[in-house]
C-alpha positions in Angstrom: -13.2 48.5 8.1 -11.5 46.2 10.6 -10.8 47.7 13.6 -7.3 46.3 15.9 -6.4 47.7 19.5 -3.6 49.8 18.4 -1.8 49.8 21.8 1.5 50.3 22.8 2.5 46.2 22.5 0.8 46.7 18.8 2.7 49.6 17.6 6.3 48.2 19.2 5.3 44.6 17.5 5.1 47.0 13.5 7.9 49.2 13.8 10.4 46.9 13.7 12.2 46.2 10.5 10.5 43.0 9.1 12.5 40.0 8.5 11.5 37.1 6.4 8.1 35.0 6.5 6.6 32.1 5.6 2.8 33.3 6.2 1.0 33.3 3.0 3.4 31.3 1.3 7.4 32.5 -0.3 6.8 36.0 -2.2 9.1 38.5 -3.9 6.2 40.6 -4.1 3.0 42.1 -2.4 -0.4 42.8 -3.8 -0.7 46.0 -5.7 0.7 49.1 -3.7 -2.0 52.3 -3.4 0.5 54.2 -5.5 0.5 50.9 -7.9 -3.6 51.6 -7.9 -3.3 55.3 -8.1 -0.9 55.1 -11.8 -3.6 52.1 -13.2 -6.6 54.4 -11.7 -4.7 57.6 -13.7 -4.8 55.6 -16.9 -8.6 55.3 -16.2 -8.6 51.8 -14.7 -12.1 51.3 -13.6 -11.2 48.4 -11.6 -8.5 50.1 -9.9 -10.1 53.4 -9.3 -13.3 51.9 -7.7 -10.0 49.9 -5.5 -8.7 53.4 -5.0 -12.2 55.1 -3.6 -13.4 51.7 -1.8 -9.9 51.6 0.0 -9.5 55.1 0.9 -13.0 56.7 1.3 -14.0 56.4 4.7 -10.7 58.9 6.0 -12.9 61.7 3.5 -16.0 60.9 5.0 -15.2 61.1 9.2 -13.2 64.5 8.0 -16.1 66.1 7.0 -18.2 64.5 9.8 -15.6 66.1 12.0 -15.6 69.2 10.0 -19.2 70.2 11.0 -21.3 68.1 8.4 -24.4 66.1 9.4 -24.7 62.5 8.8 -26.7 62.9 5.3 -24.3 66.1 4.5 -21.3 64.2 4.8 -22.8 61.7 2.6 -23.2 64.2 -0.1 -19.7 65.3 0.3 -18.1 62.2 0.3 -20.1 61.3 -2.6 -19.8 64.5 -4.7 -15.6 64.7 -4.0 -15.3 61.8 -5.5 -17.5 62.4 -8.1 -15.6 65.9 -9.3 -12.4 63.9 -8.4 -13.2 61.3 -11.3 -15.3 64.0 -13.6 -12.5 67.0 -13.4 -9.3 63.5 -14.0 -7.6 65.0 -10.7 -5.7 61.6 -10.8 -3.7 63.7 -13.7 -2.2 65.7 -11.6 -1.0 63.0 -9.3 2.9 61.2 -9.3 4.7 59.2 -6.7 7.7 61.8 -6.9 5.3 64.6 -5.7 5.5 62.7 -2.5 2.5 61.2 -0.4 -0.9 60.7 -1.6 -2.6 61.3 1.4 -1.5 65.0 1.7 -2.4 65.3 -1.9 -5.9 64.0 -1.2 -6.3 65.9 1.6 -5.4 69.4 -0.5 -7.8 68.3 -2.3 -10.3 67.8 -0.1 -9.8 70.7 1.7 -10.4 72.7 -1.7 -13.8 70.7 -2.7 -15.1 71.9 0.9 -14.7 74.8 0.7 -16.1 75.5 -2.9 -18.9 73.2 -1.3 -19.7 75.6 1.2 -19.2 78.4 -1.2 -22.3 76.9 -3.7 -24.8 74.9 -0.8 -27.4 76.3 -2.7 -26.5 75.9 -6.1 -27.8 72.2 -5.9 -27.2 69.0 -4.0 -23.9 68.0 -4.2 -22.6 65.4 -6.5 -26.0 66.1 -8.1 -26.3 64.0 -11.5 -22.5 62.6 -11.2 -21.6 58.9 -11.0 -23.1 57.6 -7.6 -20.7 55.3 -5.8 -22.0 52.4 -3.4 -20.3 53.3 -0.5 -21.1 51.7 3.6 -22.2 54.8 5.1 -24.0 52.8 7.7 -21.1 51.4 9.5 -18.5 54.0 8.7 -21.0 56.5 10.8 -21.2 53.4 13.3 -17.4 53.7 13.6 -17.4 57.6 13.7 -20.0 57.5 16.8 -17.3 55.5 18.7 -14.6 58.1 18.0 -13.3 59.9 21.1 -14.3 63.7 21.1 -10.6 64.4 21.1 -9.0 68.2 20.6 -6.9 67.2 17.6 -6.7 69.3 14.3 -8.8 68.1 11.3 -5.5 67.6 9.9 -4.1 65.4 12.8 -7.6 63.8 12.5 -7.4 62.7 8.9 -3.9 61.5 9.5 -5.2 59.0 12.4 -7.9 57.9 9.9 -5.4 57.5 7.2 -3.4 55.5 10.0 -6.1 53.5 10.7 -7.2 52.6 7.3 -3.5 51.7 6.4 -3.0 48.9 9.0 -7.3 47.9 8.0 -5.8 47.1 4.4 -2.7 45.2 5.8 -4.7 43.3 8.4 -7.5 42.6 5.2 -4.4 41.3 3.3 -3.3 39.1 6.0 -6.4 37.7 6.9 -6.8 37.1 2.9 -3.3 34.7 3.2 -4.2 32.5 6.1 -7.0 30.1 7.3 -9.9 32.3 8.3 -10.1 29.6 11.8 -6.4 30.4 12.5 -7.0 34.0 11.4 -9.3 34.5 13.5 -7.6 32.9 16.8 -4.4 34.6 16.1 -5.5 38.1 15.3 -5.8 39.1 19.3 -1.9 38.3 19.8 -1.1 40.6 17.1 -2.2 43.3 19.8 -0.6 41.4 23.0 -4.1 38.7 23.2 -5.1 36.3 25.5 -2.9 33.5 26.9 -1.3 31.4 24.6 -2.4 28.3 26.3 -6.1 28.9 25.4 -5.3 29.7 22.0 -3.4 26.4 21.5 -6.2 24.6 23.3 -8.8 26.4 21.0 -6.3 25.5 17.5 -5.0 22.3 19.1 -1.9 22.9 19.2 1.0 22.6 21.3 2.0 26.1 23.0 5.6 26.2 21.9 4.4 25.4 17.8 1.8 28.4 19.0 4.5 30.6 19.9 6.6 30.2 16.3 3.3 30.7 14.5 2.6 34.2 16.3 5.8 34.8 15.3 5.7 34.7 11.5 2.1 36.2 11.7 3.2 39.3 13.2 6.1 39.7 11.2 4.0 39.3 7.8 1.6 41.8 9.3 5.0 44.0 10.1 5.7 43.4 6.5 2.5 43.9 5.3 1.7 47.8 7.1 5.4 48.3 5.7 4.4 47.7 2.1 1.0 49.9 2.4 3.5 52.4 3.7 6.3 51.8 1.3 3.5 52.0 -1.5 2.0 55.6 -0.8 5.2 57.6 -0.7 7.6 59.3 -3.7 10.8 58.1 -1.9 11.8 54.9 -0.4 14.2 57.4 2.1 10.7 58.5 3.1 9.6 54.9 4.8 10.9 55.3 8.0 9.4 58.9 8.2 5.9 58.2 7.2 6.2 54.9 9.6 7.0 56.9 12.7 4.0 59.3 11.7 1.6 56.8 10.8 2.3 55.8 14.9 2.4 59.0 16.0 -1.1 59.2 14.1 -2.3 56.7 16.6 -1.2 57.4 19.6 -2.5 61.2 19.4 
């Protein structure tokens, strides 16, 4: 997962209603939305639901770190709830006018761990089910650098969720643009260094810097707004899930 200083400059730069952009070319549409990927994953997509557990796995995995598991349990966990979610066709049970994904995931979850618990010795988890190739190396890299905070699992697997939402729209930028210019513009998406030594490092003038910051951080505005726009019933429900999705990340 990419990781991006979510400070204050960050946050105030995303919540403002996105206006039109050149980055990534003229577009009347985004790449597929997670509820786009949850409907084709329903109708047993295998493309879309290995998109579905490769995008949103890693939010599953530091709750049940944070829930007590060990490294190799967690594992197990993460492995078998997927698993029972594709074996038991939970996706079934799953449309956008129920409202947001992630709460229905995270019922879900919260279910599966506790009839885990309920039949530890019964077997090894996930035992014999589909095995899914999944980075557990650097996801427990990422969870060893999470603050011991006091949160609730529930406020925890929001801030995960958070995170991995603006991962997917930063992936989805990067995708659009030059990886060089990427690369040298992704720090100003978060305040960055001056823009003089960007321009020097791009060679470009300052001022042609300034417009291209710009129009990257509305695209990545519009971007986060269309992984948000994507995983909720209601389009009423934006804003809402927007200001929680913050509130996510500043807890």
């Amino acid at each position: 997962m990419v990781t991006l200083a979510h400070s204050a400059t960050a946050l105030d730069i995303i919540a403002r209603v996105p206006e039109e952009t050149s980055i990534g070319g003229e577009r009347d549409s985004f790449a597929p939305t997670l509820w786009t990927v949850v409907l084709r994953a329903r109708g047993k997509s295998p493309e879309a639901l290995d998109e579905l557990i490769r995008a949103y796995w890693k939010p599953v995995y530091f709750y049940a770190r944070r829930h007590g598991s060990s490294v190799e349990d967690a594992k197990d966990l993460t492995q078998g709830f997927f698993a029972d979610f594709l074996e038991r066709d939970l996706l079934q049970g799953v449309a956008p006018e129920k409202g947001r994904f992630r709460a229905y995931l995270l019922t879900l979850l919260k279910h599966y761990l506790i009839n885990a618990a309920e039949h530890a010795r019964a077997g090894k988890r996930g035992g014999g089910k589909r095995a899914l190739s999944l980075d557990f190396a650097s996801a427990e890299t990422q969870y060893a650098r999470e603050p011991a905070a006091e949160e609730t699992l529930d406020a925890y697997f929001r801030r995960q969720w958070a995170q991995t939402v603006l991962s997917r729209a930063l992936d989805r930028l990067s995708a659009e643009m030059d990886a060089r210019v990427f690369a040298a513009l992704k720090p100003h998406l978060a305040g960055g260094p001056s823009y003089e030594e960007t321009a020097k490092a791009l060679g470009m003038p300052a001022t042609q810097l300034n417009n291209l910051i710009h129009r990257t951080r509305k695209r990545y505005r519009e971007l986060v707004r269309a992984e948000v726009a994507g995983s909720v019933a209601d389009p009423s429900l934006v804003e809402e899930e927007l200001a929680e999705l913050f509130a996510a990340l500043n807890s």
